[in-house]
N, CA, C and O atoms as CSV, one atom per row, in Angstrom:
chain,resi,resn,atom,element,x,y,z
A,1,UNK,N,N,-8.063,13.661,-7.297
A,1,UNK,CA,C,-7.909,12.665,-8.347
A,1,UNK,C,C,-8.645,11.397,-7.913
A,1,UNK,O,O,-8.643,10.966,-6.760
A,2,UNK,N,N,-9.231,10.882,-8.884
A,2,UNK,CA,C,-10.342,9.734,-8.643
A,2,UNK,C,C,-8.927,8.190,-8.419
A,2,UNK,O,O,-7.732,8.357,-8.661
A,3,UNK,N,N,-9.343,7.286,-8.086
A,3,UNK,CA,C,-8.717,6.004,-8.176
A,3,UNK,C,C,-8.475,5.585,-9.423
A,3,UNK,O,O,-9.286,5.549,-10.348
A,4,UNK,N,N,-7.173,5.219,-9.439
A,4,UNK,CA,C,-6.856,5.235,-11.456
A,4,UNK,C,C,-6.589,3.496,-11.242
A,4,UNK,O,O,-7.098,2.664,-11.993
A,5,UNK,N,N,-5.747,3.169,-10.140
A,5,UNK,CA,C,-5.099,1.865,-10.561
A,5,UNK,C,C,-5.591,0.870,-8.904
A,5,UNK,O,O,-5.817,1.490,-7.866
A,6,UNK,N,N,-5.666,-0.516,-8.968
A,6,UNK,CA,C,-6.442,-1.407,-8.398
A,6,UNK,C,C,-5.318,-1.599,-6.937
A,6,UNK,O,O,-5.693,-1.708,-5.769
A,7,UNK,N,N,-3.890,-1.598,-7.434
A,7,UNK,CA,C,-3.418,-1.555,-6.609
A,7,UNK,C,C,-2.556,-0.309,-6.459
A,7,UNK,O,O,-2.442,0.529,-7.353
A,8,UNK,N,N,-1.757,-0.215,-4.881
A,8,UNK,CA,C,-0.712,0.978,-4.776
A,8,UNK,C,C,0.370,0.633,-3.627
A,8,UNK,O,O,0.280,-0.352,-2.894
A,9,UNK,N,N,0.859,1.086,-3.605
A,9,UNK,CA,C,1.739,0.356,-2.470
A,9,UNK,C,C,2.441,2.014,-2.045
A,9,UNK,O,O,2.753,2.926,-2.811
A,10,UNK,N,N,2.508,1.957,-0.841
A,10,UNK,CA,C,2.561,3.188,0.082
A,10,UNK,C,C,3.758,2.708,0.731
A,10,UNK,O,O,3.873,1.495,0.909
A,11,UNK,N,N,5.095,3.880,1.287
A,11,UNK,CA,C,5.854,3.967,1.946
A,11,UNK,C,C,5.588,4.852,3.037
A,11,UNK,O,O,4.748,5.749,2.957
A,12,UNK,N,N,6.487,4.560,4.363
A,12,UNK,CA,C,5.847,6.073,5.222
A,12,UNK,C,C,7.603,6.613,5.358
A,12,UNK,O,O,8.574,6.122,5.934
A,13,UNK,N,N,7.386,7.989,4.425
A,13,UNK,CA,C,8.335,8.746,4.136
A,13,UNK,C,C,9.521,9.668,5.517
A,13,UNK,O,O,9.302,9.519,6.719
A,14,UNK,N,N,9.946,9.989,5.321
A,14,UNK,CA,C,11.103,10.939,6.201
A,14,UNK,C,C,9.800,11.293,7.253
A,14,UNK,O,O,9.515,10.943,8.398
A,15,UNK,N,N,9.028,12.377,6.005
A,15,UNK,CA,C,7.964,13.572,7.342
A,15,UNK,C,C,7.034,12.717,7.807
A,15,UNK,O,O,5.910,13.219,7.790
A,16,UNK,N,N,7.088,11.352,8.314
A,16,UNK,CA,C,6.072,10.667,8.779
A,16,UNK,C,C,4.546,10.024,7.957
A,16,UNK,O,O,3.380,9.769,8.258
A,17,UNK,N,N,5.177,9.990,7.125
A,17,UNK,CA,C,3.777,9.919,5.945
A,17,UNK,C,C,3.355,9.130,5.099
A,17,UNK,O,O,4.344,8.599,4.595
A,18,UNK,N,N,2.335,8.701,4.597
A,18,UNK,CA,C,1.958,7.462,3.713
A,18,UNK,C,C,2.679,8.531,2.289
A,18,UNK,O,O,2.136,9.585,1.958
A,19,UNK,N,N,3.510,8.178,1.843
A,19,UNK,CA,C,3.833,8.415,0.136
A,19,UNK,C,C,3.289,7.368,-0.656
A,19,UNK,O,O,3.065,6.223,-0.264
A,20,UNK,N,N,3.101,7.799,-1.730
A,20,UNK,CA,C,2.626,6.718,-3.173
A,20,UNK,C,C,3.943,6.463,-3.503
A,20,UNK,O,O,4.499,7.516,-3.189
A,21,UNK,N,N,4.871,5.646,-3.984
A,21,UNK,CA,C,5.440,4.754,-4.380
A,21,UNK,C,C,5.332,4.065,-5.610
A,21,UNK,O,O,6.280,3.993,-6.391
A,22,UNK,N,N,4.440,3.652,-5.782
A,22,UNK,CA,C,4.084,2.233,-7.107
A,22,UNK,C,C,2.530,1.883,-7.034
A,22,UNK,O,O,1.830,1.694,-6.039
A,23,UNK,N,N,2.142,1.849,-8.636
A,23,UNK,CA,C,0.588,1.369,-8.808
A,23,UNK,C,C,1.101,0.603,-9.843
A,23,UNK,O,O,2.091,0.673,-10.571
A,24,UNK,N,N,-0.164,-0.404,-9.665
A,24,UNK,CA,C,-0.162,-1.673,-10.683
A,24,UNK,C,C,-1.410,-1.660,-10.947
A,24,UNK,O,O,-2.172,-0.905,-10.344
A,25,UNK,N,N,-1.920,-2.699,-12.122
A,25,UNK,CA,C,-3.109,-2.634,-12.670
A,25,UNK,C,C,-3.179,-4.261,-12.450
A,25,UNK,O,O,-4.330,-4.664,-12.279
A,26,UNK,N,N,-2.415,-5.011,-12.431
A,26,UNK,CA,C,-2.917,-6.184,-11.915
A,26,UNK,C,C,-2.009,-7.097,-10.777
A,26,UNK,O,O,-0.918,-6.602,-10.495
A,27,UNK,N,N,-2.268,-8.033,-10.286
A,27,UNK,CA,C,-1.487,-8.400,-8.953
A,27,UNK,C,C,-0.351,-9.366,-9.359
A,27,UNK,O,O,0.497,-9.623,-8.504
A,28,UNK,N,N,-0.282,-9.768,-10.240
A,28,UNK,CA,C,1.161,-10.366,-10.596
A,28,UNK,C,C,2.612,-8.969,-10.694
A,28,UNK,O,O,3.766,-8.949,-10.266
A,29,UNK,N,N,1.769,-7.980,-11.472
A,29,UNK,CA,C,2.750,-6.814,-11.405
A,29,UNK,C,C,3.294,-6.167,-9.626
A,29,UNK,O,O,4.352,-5.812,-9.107
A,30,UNK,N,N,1.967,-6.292,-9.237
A,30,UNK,CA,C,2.677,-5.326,-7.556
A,30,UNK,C,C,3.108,-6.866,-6.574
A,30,UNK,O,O,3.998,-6.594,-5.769
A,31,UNK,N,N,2.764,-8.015,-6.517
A,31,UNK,CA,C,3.669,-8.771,-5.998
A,31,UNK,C,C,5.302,-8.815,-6.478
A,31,UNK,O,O,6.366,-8.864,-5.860
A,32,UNK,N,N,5.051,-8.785,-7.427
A,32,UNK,CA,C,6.756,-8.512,-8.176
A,32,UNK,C,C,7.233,-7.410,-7.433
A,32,UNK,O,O,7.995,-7.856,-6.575
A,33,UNK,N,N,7.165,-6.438,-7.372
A,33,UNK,CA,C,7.213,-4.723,-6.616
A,33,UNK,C,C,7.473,-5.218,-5.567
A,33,UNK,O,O,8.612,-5.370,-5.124
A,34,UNK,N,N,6.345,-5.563,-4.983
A,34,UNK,CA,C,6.324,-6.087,-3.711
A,34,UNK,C,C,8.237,-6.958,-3.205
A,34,UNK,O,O,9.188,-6.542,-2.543
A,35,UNK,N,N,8.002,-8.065,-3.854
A,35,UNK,CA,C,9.160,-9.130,-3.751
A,35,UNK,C,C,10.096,-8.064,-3.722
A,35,UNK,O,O,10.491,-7.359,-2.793
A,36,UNK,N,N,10.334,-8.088,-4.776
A,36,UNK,CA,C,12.000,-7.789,-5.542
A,36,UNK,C,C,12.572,-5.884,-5.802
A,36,UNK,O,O,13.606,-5.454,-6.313
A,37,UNK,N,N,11.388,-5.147,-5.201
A,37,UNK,CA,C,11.923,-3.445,-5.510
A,37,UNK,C,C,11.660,-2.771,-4.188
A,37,UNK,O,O,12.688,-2.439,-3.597
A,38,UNK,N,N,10.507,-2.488,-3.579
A,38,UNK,CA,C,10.055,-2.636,-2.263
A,38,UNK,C,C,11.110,-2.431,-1.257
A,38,UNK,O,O,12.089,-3.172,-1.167
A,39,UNK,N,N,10.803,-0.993,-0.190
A,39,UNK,CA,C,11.786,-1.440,0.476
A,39,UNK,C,C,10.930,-2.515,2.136
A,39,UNK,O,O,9.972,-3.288,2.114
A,40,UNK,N,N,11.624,-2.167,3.084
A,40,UNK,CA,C,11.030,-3.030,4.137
A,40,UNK,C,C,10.164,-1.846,5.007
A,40,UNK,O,O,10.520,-0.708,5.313
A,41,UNK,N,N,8.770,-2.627,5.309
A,41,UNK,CA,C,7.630,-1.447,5.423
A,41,UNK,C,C,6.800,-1.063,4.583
A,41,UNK,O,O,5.729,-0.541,4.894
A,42,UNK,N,N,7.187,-1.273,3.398
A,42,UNK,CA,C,6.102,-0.607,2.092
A,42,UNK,C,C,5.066,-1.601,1.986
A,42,UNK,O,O,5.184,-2.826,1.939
A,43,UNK,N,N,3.896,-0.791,1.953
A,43,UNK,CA,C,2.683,-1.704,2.084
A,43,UNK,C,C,1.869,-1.635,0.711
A,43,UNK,O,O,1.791,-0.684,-0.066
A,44,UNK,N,N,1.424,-2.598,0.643
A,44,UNK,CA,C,0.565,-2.963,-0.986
A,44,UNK,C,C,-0.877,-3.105,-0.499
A,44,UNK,O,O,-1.249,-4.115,0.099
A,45,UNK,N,N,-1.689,-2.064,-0.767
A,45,UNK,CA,C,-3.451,-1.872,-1.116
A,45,UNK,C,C,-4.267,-2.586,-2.169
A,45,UNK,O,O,-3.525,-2.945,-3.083
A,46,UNK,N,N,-4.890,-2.751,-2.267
A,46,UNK,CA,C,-6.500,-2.848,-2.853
A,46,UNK,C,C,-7.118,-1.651,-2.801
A,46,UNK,O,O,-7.499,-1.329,-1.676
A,47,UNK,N,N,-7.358,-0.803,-3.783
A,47,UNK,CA,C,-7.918,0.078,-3.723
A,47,UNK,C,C,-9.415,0.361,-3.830
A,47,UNK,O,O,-9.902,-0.549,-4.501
A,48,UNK,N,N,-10.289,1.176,-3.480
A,48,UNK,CA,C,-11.859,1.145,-3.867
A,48,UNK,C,C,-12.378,0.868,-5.413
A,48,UNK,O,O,-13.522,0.637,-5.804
A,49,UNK,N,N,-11.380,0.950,-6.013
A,49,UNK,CA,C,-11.401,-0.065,-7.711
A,49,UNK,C,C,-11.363,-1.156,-7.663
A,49,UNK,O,O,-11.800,-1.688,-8.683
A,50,UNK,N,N,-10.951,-1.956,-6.750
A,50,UNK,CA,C,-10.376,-3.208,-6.817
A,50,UNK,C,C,-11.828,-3.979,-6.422
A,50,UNK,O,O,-12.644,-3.558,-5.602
A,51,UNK,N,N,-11.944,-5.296,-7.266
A,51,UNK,CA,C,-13.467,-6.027,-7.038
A,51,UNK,C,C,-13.387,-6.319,-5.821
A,51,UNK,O,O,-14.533,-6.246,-5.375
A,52,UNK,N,N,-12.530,-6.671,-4.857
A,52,UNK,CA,C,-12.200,-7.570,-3.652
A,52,UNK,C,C,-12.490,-6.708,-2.352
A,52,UNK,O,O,-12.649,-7.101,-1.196
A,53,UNK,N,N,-12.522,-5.086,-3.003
A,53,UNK,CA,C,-12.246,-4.012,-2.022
A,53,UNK,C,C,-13.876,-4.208,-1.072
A,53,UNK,O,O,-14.981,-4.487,-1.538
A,54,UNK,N,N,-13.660,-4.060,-0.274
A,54,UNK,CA,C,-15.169,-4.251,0.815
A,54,UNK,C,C,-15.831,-3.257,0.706
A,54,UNK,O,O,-16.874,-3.166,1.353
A,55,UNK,N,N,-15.386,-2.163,-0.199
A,55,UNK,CA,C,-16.564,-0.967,0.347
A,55,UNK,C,C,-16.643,-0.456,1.488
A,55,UNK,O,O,-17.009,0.716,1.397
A,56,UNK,N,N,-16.507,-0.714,2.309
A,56,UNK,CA,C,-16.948,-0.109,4.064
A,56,UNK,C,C,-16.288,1.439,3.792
A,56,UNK,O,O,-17.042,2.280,4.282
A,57,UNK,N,N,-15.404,1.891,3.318
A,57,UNK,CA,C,-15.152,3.292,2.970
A,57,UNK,C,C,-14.367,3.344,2.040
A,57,UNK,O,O,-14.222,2.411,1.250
A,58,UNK,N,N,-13.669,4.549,1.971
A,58,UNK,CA,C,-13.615,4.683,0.063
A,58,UNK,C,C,-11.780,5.213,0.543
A,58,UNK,O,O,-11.352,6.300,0.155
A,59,UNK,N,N,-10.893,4.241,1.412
A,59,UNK,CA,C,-9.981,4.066,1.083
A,59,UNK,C,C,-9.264,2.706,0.804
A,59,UNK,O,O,-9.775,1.586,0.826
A,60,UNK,N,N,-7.821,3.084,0.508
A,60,UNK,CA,C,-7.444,1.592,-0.093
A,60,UNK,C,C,-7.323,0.518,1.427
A,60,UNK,O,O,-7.335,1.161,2.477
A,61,UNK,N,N,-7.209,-1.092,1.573
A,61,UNK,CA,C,-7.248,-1.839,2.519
A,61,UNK,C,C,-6.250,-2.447,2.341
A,61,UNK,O,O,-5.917,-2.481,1.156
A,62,UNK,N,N,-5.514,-3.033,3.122
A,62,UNK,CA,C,-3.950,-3.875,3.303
A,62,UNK,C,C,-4.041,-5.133,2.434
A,62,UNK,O,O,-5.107,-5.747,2.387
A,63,UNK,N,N,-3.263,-5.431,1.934
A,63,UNK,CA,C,-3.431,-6.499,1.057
A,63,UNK,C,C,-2.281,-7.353,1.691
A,63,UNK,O,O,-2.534,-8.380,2.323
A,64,UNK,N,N,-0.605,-6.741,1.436
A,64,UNK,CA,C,0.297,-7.392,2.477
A,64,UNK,C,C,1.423,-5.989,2.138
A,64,UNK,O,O,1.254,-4.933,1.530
A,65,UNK,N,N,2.595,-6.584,2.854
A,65,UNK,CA,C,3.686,-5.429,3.202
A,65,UNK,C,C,4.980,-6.196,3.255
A,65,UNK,O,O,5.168,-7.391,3.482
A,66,UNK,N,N,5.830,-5.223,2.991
A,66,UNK,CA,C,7.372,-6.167,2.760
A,66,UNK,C,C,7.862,-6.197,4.193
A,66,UNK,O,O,7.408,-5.223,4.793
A,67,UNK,N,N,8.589,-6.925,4.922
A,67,UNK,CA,C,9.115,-7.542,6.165
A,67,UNK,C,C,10.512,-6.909,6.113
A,67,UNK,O,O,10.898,-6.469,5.030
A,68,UNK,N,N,11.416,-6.814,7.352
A,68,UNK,CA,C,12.326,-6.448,7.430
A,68,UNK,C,C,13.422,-7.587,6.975
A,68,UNK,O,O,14.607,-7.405,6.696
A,69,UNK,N,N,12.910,-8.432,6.981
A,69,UNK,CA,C,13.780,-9.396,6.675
A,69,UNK,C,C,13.829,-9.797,4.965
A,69,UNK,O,O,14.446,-10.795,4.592
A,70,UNK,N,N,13.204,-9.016,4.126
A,70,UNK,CA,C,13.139,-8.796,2.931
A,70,UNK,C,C,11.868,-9.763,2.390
A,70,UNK,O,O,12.278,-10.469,1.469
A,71,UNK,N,N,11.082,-9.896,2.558
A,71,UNK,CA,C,10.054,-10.914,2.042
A,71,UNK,C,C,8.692,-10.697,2.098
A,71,UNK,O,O,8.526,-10.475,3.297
A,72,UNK,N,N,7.821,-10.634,1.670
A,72,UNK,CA,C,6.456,-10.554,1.862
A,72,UNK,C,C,6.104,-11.296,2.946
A,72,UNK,O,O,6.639,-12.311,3.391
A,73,UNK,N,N,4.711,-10.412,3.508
A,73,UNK,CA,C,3.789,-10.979,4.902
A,73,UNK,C,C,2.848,-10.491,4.378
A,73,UNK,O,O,2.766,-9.407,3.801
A,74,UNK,N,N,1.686,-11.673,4.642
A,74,UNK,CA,C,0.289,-10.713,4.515
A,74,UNK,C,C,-0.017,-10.967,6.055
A,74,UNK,O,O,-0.254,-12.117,6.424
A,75,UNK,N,N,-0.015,-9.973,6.908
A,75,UNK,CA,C,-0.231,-9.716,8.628
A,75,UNK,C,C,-0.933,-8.748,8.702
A,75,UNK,O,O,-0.497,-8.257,9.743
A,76,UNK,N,N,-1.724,-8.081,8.364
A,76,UNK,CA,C,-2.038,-7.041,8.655
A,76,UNK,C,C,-1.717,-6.466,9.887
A,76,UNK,O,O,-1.188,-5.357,9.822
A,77,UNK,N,N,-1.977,-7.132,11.424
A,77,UNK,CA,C,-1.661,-6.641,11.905
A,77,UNK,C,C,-0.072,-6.699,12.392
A,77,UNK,O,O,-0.182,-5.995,13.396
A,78,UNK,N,N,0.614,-6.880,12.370
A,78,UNK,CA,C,2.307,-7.012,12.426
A,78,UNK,C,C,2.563,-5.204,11.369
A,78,UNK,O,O,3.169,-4.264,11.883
A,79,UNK,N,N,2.099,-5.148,10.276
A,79,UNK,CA,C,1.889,-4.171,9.496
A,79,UNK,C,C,1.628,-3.024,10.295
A,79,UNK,O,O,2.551,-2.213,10.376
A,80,UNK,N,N,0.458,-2.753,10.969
A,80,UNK,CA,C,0.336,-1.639,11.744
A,80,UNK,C,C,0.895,-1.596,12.974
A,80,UNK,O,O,0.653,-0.568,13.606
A,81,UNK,N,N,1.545,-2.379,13.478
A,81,UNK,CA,C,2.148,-2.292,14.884
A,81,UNK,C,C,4.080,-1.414,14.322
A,81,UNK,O,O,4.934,-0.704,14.853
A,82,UNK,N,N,3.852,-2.083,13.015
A,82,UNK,CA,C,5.356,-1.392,12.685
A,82,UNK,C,C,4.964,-0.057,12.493
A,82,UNK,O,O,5.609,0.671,13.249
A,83,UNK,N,N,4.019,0.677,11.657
A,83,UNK,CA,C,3.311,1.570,11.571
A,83,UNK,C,C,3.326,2.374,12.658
A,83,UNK,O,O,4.077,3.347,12.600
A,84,UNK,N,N,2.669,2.204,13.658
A,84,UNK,CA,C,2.345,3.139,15.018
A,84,UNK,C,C,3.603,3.038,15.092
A,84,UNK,O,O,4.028,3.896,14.319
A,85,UNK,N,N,4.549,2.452,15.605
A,85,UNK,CA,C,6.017,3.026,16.049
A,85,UNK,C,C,6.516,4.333,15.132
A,85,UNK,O,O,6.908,5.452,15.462
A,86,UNK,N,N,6.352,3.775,14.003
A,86,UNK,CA,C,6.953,4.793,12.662
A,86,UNK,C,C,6.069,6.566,13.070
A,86,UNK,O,O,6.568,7.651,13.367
A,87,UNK,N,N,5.001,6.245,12.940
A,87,UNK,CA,C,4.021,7.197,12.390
A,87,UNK,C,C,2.914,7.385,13.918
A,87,UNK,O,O,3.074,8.360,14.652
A,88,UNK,N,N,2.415,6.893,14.055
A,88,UNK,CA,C,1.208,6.482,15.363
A,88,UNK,C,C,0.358,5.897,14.733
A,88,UNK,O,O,0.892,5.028,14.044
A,89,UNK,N,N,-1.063,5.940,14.576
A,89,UNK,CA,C,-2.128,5.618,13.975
A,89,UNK,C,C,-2.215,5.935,12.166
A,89,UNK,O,O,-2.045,7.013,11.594
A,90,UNK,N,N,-2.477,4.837,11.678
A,90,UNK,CA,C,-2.428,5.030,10.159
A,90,UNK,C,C,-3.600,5.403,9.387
A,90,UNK,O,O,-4.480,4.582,9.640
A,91,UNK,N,N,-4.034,6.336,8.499
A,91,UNK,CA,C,-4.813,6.396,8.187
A,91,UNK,C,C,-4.472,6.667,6.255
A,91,UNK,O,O,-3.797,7.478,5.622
A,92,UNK,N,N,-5.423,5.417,5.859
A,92,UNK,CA,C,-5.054,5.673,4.233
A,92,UNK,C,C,-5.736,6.684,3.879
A,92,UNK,O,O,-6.665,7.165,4.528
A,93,UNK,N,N,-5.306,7.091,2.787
A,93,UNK,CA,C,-5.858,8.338,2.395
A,93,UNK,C,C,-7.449,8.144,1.389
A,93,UNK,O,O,-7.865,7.025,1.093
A,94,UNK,N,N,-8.142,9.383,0.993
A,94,UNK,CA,C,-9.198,8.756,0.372
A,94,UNK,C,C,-9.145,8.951,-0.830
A,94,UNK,O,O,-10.209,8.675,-1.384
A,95,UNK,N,N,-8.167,9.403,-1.654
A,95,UNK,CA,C,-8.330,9.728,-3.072
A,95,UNK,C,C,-6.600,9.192,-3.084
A,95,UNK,O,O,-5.847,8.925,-2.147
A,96,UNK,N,N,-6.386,9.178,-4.573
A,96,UNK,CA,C,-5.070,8.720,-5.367
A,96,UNK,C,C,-4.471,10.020,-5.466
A,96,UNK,O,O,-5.173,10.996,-5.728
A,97,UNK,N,N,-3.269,10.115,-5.285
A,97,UNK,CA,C,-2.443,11.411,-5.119
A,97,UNK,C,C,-1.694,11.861,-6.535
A,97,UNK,O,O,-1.468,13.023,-6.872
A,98,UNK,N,N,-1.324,10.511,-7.371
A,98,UNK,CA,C,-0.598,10.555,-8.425
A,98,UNK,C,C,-0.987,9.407,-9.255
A,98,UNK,O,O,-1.744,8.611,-8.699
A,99,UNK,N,N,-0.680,9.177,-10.314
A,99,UNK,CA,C,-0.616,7.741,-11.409
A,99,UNK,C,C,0.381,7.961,-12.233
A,99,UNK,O,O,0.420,9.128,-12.623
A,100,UNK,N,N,1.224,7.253,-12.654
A,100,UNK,CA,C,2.048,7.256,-13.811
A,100,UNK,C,C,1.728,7.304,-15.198
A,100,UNK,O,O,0.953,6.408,-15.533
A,101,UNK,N,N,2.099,8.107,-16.144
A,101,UNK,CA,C,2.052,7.992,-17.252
A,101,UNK,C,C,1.952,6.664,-18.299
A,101,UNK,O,O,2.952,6.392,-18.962
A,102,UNK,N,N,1.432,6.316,-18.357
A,102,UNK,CA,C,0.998,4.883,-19.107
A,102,UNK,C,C,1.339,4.795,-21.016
A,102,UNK,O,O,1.051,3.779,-21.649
């Protein structure tokens, strides 16, 4: 499946794994997600749709991630250090797994 939506926000599930979670089409919608539904760990992308996205490869890039303490961080790295404990090395995926019915 090609990239449907600009943003996505990824959990890393039970079996160790980036899950899809939530896509938004614009960034007022996945900061909201982000804030207020989100659990702690779930990380919010820019996807290779997204104008901002760098190109350097054709997966999504960290935008920010919810904190244990319930709140948004944009850290990237604080993000992957929670990551490697969870999982080891993170790797986003290169295609969209799912989209919601619109």
């Amino acid at each position: 499946m090609e990239w449907k939506s600009p943003y996505i926000v990824y959990r890393i599930n039970a079996d160790k794994a980036l899950e899809e979670v939530f896509w938004a089409k614009d960034i007022k919608t996945a900061k909201y997600w982000l804030t207020y539904i989100a659990q702690p760990g779930d990380v919010l992308c820019k996807t290779p749709i997204h104008p901002a996205h760098s190109h350097a490869n054709p997966t999504p890039e960290y935008w920010s991630h919810k904190e244990s303490s319930g709140t948004p961080c944009t850290n990237e790295y604080v993000w992957r250090k929670y990551a490697q404990q969870k999982v080891g090395e993170v790797q986003f995926p290169n295609q969209q797994q799912s989209f919601p019915v619109d």
